[in-house]
TORPA-4810 file (N, C-alpha, C, O; in nm, 3 decimals):
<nodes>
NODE_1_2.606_-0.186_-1.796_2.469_-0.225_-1.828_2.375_-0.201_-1.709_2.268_-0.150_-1.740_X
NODE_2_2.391_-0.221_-1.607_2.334_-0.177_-1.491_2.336_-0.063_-1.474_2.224_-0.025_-1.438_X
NODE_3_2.415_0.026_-1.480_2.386_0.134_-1.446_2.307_0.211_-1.564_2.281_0.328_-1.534_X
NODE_4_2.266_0.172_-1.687_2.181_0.204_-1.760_2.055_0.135_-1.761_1.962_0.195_-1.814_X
NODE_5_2.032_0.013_-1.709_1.913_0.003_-1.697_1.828_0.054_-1.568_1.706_0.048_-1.555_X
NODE_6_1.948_0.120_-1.453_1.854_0.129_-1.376_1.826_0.293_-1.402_1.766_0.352_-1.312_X
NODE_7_1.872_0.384_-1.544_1.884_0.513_-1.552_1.724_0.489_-1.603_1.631_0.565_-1.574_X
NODE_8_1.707_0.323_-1.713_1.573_0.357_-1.783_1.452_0.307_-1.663_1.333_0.304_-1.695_X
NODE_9_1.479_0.285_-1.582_1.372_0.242_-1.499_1.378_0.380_-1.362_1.294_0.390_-1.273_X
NODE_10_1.486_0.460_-1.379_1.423_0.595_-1.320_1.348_0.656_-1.396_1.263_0.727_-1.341_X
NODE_11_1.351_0.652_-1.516_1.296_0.723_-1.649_1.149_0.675_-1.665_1.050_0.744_-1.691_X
NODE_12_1.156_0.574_-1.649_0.982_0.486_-1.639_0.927_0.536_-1.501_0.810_0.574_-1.508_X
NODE_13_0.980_0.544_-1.384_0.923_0.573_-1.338_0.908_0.697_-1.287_0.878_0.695_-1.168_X
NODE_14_0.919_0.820_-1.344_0.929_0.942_-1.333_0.855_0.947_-1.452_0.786_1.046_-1.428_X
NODE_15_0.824_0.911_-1.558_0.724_0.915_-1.671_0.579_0.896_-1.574_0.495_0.985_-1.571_X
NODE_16_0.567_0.794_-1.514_0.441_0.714_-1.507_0.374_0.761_-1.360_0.259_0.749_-1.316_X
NODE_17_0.514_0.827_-1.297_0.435_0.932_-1.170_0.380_1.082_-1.262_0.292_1.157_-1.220_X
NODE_18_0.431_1.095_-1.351_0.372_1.258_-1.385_0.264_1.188_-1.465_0.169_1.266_-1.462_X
NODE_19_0.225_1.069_-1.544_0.089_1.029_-1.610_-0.001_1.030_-1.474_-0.104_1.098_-1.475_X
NODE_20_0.021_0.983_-1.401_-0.064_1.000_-1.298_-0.162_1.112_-1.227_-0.280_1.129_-1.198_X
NODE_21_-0.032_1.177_-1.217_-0.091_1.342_-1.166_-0.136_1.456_-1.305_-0.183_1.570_-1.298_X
NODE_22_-0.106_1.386_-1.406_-0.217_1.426_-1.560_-0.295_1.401_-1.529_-0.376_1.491_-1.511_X
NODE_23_-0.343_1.243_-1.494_-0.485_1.187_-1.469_-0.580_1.240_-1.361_-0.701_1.252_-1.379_X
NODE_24_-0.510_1.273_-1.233_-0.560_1.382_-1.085_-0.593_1.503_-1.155_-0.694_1.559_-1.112_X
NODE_25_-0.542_1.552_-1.240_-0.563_1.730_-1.261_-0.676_1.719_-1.358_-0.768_1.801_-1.363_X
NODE_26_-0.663_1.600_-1.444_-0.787_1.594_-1.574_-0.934_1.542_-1.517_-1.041_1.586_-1.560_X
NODE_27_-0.924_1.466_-1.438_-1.058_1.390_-1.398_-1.117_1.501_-1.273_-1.067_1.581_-1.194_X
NODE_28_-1.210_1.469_-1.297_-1.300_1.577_-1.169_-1.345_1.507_-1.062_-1.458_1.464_-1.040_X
NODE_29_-1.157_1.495_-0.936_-1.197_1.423_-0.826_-1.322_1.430_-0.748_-1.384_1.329_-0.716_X
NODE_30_-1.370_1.575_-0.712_-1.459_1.581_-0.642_-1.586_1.510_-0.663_-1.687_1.500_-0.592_X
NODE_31_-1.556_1.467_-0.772_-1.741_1.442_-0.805_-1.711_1.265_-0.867_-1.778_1.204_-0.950_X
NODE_32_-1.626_1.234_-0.816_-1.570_1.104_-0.815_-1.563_0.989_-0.688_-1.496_1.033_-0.595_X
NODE_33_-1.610_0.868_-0.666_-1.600_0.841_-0.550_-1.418_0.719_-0.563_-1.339_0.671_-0.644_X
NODE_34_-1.442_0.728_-0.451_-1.211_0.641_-0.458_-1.241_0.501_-0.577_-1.149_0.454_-0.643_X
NODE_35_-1.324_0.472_-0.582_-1.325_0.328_-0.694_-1.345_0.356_-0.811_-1.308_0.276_-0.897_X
NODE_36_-1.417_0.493_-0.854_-1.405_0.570_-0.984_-1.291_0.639_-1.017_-1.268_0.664_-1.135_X
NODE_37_-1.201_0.680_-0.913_-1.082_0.752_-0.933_-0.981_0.644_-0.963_-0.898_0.659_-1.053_X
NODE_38_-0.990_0.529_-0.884_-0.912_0.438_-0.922_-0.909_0.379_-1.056_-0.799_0.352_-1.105_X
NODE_39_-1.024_0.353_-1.126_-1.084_0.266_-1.268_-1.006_0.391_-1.336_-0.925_0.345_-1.418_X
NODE_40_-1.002_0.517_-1.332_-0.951_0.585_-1.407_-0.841_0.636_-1.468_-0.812_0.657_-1.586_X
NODE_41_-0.761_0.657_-1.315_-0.611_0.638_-1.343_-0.573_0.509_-1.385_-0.498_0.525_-1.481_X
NODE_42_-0.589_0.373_-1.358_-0.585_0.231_-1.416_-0.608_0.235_-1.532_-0.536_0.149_-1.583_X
NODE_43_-0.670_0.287_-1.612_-0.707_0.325_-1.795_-0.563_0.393_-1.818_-0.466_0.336_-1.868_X
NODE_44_-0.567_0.495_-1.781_-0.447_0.603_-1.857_-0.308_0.481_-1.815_-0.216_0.493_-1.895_X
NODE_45_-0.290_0.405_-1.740_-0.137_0.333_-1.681_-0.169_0.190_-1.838_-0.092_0.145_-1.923_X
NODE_46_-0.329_0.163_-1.806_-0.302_0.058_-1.923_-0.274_0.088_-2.033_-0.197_0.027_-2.107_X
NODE_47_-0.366_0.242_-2.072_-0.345_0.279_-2.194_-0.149_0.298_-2.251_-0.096_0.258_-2.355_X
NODE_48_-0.091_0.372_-2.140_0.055_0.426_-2.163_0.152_0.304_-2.147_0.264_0.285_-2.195_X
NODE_49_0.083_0.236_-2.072_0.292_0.138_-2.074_0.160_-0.026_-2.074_0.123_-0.044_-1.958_X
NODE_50_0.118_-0.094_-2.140_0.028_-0.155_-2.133_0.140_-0.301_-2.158_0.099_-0.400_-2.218_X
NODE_51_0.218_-0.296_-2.128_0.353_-0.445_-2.122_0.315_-0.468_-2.000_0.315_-0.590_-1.983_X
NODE_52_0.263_-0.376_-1.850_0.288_-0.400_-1.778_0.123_-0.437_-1.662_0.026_-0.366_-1.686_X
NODE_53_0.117_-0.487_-1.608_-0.011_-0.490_-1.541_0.033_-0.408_-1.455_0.142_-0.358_-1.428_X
NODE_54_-0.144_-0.399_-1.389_-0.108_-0.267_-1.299_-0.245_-0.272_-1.226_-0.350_-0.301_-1.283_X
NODE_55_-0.228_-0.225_-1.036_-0.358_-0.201_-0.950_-0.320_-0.050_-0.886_-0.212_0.003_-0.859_X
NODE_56_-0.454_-0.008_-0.874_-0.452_0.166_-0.853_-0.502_0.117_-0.724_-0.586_0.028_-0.725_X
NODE_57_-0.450_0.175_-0.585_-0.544_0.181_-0.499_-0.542_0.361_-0.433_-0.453_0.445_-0.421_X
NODE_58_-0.645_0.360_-0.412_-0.708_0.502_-0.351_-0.731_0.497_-0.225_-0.796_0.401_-0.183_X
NODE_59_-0.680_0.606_-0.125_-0.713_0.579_0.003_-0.664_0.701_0.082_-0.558_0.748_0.039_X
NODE_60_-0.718_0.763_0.189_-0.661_0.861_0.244_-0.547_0.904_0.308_-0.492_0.818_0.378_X
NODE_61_-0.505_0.992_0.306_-0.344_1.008_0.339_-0.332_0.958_0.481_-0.409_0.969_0.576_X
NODE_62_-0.226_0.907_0.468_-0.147_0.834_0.606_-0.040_0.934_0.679_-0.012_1.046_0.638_X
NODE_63_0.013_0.874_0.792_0.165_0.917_0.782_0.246_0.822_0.770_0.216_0.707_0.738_X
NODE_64_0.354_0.864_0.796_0.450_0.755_0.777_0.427_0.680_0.883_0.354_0.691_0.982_X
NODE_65_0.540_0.565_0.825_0.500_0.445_0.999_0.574_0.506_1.142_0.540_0.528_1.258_X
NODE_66_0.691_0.518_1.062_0.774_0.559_1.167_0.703_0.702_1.245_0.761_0.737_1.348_X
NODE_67_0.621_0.759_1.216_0.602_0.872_1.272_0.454_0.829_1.397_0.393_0.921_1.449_X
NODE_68_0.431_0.735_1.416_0.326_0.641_1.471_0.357_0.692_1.575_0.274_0.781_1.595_X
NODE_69_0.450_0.688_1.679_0.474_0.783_1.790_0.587_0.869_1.798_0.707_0.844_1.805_X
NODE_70_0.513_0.996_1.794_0.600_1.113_1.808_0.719_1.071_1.912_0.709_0.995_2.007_X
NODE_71_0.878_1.167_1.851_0.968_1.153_2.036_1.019_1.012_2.009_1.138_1.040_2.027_X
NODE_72_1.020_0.925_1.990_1.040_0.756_2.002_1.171_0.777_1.880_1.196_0.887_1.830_X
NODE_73_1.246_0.649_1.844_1.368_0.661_1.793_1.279_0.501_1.764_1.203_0.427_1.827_X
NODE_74_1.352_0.507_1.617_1.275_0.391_1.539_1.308_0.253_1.596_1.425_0.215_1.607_X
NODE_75_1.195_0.171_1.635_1.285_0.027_1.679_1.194_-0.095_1.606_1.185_-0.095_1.483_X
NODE_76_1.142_-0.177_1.669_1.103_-0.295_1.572_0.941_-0.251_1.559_0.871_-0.247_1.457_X
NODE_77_0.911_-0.222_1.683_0.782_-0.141_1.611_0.753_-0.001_1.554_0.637_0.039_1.541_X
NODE_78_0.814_0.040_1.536_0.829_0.156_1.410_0.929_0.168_1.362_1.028_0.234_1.397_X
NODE_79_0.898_0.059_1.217_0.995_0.033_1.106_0.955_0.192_1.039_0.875_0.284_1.056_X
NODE_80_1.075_0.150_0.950_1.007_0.281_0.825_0.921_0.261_0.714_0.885_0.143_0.708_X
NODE_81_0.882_0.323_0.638_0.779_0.332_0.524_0.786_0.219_0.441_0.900_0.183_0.409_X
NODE_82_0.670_0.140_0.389_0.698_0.039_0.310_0.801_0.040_0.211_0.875_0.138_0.219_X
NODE_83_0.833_-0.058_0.102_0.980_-0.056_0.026_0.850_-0.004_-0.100_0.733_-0.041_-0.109_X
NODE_84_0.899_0.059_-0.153_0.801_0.127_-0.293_0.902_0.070_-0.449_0.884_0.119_-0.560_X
NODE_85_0.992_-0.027_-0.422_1.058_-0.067_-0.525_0.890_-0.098_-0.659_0.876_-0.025_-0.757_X
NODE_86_0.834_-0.164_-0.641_0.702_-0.189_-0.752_0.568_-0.087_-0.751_0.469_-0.106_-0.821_X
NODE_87_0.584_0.019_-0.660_0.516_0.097_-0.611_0.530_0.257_-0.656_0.635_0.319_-0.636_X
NODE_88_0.413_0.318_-0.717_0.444_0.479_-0.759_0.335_0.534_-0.639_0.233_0.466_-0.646_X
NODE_89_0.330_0.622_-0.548_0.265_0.706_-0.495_0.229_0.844_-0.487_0.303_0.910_-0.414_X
NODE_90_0.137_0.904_-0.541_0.139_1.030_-0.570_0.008_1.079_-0.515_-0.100_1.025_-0.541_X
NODE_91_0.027_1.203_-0.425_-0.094_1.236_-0.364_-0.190_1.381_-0.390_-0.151_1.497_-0.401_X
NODE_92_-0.300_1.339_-0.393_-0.412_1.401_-0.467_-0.441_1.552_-0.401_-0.529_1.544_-0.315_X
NODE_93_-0.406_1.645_-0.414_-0.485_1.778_-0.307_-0.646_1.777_-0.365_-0.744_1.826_-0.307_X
NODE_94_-0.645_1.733_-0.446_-0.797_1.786_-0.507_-0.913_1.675_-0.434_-1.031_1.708_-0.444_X
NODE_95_-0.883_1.552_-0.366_-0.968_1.486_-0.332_-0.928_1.404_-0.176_-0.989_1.315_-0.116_X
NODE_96_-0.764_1.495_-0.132_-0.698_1.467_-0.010_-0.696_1.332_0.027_-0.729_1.294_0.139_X
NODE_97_-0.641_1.224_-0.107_-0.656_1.105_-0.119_-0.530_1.067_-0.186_-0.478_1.133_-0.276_X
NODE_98_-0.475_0.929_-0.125_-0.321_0.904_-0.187_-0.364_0.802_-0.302_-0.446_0.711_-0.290_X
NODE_99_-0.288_0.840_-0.420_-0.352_0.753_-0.506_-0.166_0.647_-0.568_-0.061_0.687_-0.618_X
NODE_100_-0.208_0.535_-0.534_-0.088_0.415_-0.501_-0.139_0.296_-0.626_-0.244_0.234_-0.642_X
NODE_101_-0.005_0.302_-0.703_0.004_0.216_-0.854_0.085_0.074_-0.788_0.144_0.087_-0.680_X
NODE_102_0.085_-0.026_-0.842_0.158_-0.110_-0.823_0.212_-0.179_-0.965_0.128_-0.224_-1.044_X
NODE_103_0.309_-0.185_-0.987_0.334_-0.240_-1.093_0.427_-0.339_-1.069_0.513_-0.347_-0.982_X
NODE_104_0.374_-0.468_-1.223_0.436_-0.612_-1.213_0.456_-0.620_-1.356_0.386_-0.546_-1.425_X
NODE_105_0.533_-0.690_-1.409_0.578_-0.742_-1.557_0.520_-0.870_-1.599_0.462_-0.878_-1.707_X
NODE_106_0.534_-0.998_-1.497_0.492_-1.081_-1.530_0.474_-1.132_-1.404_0.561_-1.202_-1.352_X
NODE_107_0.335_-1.095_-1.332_0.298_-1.175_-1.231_0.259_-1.275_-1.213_0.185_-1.331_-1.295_X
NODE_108_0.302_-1.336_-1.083_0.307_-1.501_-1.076_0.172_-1.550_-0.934_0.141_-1.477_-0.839_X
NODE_109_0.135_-1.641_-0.952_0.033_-1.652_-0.882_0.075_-1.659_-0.685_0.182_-1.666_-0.626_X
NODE_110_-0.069_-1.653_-0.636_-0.028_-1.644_-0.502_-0.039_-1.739_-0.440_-0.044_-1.828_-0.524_X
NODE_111_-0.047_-1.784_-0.341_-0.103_-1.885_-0.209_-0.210_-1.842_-0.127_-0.216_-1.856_-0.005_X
NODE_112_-0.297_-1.789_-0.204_-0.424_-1.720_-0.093_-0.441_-1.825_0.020_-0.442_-1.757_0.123_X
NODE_113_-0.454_-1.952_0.053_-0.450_-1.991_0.157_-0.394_-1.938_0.251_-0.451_-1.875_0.340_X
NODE_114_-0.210_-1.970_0.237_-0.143_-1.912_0.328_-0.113_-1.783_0.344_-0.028_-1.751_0.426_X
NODE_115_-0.176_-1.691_0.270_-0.154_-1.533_0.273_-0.305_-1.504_0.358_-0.297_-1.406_0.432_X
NODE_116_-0.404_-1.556_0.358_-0.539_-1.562_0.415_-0.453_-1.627_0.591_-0.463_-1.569_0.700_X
NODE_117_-0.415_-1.692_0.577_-0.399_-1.787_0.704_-0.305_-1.698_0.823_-0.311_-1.701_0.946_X
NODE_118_-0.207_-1.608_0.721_-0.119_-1.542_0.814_-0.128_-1.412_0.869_-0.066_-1.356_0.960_X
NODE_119_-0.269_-1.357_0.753_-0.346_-1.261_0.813_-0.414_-1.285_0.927_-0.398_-1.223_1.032_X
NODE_120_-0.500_-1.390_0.906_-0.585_-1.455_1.015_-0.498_-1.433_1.129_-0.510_-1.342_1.211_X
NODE_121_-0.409_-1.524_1.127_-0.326_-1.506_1.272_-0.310_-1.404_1.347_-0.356_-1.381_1.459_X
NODE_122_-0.230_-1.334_1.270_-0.207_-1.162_1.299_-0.274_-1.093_1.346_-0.233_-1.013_1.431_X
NODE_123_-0.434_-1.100_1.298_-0.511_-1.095_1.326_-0.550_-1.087_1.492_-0.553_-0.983_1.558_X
NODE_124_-0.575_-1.203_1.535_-0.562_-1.232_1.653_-0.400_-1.252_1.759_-0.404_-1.237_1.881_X
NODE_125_-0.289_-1.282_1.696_-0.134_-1.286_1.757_-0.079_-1.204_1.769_0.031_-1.218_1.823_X
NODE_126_-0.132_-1.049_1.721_-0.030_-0.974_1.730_-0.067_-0.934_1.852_-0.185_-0.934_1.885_X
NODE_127_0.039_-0.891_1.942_0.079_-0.847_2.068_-0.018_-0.699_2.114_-0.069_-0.627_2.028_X
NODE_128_-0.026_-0.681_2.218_-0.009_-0.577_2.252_0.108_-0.469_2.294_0.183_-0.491_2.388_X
NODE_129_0.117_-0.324_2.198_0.234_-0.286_2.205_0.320_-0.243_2.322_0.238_-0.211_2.408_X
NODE_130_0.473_-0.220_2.382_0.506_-0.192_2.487_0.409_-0.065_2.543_0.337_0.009_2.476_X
NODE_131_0.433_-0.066_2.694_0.357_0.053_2.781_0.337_0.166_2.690_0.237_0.206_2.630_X
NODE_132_0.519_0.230_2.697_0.536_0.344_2.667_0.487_0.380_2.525_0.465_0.499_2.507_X
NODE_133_0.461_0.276_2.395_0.385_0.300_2.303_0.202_0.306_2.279_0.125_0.349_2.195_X
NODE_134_0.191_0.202_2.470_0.079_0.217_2.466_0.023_0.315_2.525_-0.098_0.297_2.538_X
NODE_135_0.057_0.398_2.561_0.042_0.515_2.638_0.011_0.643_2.510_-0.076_0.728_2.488_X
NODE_136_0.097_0.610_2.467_0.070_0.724_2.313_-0.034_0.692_2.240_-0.097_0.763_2.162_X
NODE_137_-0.053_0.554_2.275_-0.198_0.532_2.176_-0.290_0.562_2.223_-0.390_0.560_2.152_X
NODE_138_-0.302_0.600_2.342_-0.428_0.600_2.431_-0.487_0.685_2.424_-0.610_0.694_2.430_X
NODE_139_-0.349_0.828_2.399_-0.355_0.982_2.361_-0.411_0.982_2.208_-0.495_1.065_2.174_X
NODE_140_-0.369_0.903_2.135_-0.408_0.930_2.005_-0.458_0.787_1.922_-0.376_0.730_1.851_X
NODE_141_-0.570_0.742_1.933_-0.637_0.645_1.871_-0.571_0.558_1.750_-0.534_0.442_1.734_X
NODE_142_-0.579_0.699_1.660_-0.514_0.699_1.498_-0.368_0.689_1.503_-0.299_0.730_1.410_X
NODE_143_-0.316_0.635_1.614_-0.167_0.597_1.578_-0.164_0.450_1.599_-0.074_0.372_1.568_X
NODE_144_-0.334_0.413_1.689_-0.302_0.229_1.677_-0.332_0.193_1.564_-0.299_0.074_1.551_X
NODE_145_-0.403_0.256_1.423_-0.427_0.233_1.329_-0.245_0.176_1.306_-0.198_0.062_1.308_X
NODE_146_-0.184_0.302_1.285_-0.097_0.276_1.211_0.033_0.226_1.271_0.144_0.238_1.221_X
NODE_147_0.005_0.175_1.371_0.104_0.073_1.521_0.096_-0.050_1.422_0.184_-0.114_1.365_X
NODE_148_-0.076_-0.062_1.425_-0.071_-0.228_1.385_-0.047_-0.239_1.233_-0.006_-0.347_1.190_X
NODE_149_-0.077_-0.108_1.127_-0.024_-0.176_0.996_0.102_-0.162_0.985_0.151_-0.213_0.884_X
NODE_150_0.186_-0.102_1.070_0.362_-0.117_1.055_0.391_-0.270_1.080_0.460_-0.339_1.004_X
NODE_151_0.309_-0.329_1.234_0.310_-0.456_1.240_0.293_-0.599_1.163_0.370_-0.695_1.163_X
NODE_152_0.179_-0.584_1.103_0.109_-0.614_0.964_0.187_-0.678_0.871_0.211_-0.794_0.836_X
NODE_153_0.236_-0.515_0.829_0.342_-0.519_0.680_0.465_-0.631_0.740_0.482_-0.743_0.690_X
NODE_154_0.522_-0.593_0.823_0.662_-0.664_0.912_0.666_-0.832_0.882_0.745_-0.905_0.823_X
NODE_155_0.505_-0.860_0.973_0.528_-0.982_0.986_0.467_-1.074_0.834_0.472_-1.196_0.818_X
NODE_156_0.411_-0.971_0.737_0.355_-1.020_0.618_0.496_-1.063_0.501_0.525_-1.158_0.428_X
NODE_157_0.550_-0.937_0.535_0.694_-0.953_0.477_0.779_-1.046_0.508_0.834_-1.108_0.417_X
NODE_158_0.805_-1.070_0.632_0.870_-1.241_0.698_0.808_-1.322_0.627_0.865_-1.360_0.525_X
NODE_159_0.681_-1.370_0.653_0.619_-1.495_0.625_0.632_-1.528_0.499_0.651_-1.640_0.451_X
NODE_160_0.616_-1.374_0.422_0.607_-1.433_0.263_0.734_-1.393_0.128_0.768_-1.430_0.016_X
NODE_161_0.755_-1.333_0.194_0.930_-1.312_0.139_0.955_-1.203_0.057_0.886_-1.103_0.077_X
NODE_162_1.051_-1.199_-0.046_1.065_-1.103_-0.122_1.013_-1.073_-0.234_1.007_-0.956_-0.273_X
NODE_163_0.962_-1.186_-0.311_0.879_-1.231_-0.474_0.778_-1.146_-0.465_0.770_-1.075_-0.565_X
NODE_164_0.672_-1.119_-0.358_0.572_-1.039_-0.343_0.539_-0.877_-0.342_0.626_-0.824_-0.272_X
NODE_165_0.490_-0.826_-0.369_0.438_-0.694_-0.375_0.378_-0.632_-0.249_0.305_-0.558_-0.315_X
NODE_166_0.344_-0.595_-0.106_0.295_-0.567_0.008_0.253_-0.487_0.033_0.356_-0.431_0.069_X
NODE_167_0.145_-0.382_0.057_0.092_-0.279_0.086_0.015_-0.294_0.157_-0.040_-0.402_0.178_X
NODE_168_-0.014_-0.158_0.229_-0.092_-0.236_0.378_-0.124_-0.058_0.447_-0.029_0.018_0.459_X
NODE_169_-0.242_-0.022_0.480_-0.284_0.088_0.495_-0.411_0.109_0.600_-0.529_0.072_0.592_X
NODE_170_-0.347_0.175_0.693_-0.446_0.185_0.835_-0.605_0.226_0.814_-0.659_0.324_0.865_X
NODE_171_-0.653_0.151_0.749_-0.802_0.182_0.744_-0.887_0.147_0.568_-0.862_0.045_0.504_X
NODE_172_-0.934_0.198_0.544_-1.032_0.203_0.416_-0.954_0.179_0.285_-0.866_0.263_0.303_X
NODE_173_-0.919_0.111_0.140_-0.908_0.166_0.026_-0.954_0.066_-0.078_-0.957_-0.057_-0.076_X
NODE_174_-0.988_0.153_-0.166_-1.050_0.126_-0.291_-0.872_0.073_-0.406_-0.760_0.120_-0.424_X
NODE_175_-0.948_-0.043_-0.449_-0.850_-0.101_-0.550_-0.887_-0.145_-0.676_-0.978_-0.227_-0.691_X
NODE_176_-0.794_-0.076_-0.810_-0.871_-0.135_-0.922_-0.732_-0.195_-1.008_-0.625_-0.133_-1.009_X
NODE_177_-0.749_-0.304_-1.066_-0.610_-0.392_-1.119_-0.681_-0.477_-1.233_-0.790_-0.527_-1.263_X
NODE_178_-0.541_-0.460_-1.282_-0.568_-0.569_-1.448_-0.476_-0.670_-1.414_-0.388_-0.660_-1.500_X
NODE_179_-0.446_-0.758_-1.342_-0.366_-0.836_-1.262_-0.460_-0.928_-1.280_-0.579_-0.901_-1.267_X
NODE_180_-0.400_-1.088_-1.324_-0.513_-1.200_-1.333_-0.532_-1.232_-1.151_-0.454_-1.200_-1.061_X
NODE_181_-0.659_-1.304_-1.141_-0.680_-1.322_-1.017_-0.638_-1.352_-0.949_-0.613_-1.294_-0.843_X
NODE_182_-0.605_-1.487_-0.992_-0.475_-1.587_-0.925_-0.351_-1.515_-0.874_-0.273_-1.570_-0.796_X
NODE_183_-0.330_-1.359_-0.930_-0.211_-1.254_-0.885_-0.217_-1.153_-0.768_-0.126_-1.088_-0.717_X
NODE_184_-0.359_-1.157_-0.740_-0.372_-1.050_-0.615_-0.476_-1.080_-0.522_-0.571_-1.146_-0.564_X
NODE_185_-0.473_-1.040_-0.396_-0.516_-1.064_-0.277_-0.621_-0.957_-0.219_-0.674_-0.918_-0.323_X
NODE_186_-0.662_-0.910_-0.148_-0.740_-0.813_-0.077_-0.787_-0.837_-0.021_-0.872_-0.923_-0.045_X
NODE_187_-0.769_-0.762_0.144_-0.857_-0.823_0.265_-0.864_-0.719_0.351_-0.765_-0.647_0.356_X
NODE_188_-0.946_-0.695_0.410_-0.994_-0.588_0.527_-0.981_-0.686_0.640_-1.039_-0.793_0.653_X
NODE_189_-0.880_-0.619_0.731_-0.821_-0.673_0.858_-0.851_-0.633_0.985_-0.782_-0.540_1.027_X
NODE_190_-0.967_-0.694_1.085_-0.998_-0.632_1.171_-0.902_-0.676_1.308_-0.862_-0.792_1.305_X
NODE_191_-0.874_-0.617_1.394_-0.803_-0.634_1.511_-0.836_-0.580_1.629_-0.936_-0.510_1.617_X
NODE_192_-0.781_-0.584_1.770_-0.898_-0.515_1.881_-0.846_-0.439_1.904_-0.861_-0.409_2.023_X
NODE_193_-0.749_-0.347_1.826_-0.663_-0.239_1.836_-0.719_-0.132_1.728_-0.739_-0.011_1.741_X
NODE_194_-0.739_-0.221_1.611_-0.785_-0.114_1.482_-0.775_-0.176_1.351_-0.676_-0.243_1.320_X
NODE_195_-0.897_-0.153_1.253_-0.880_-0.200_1.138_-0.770_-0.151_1.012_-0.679_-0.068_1.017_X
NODE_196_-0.797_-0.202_0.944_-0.707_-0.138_0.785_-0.714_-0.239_0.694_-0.776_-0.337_0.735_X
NODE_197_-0.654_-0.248_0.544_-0.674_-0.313_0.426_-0.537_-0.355_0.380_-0.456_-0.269_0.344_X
NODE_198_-0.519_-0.435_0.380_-0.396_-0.594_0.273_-0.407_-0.576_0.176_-0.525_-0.594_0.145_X
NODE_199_-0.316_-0.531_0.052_-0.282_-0.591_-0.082_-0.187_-0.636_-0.097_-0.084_-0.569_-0.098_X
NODE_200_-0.189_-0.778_-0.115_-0.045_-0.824_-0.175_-0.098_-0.881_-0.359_-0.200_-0.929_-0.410_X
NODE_201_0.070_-0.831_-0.419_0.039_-0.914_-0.555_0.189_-0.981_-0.635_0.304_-0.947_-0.663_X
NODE_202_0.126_-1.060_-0.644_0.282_-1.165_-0.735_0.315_-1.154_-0.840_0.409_-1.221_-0.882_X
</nodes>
């Protein structure tokens, strides 16, 4: 039984990444701004599997975390790529924008207090990184972006466990969700290293 349900949930989700990139090739990114691209693909996900809620976020391509400093061998600050278990990602050439689904069955509400509170912290607690990483940042700005959302995700994931959904992206994105309120979060995270944007959803 397991090994057939997890054949139909490769199957769902290899369906619902190619609805996606239907929706990129049909809509006319260019003349679209990221919160219109998002409302759009979010239609075609409600329209096709509509059992399931669902948030589109739009945002420009990243790299991976781990690739944050070239040469380096992965350690606690450069984990690898978020876990994409509730997550489809498929990226746009036509508008050089990653366009990121999240999907939930029956989402459960959050603790915005304490999901607000542990940002906050982070906010201000997170460290400054060792020399030798800070040295690479110094060379390249756009890797403290993505220093501190590897950090971010890490300590968001401790605090709040496994039940949650986590995404977390060095700078700007547009998000559109049929998720009741009480189910999702969003916050633009400033730090004296570099900003970026929080979604978590239950």
């Amino acid at each position: 039984m397991k090994s057939t349900g997890a054949l139909c949930s490769g199957y769902f989700r290899e369906q619902a990444e190619d609805d996606v990139k239907k929706q990129i090739l049909e809509v006319r990114w260019s003349t679209h701004r990221p919160e219109q691209q998002a409302a759009e693909v979010l239609k075609s996900l409600e329209r096709n599997y509509d059992w399931l809620h669902w948030a589109v976020m739009v945002h420009p391509p990243v790299a991976c975390w781990k690739e944050a400093v070239d040469g380096k061998e992965e350690t606690e600050e450069q984990s690898s790529c978020p876990s994409l278990e509730h997550f489809i990602s498929v990226f746009s050439e036509v508008s050089n924008s990653n366009v990121v689904a999240c999907h939930r069955d029956t989402p459960s509400s959050l603790d915005k207090a304490r999901i607000h509170q542990l940002i906050v912290d982070l906010e201000w607690k997170i460290p400054n990184p060792p020399p030798e990483i800070y040295a690479a940042i110094e060379e390249d700005p756009g890797k403290a972006k993505l220093y501190l959302a590897n950090r971010m995700l890490k300590k968001l994931q401790e605090g709040l466990g496994t039940n949650v959904a986590i995404y977390v992206v060095p700078g700007k994105m547009e998000m559109k969700c049929n998720f009741p309120p009480a189910s999702y979060y969003q916050y633009e995270y400033k730090h004296r290293l570099a900003s970026g944007t929080v979604c978590v959803f239950g």
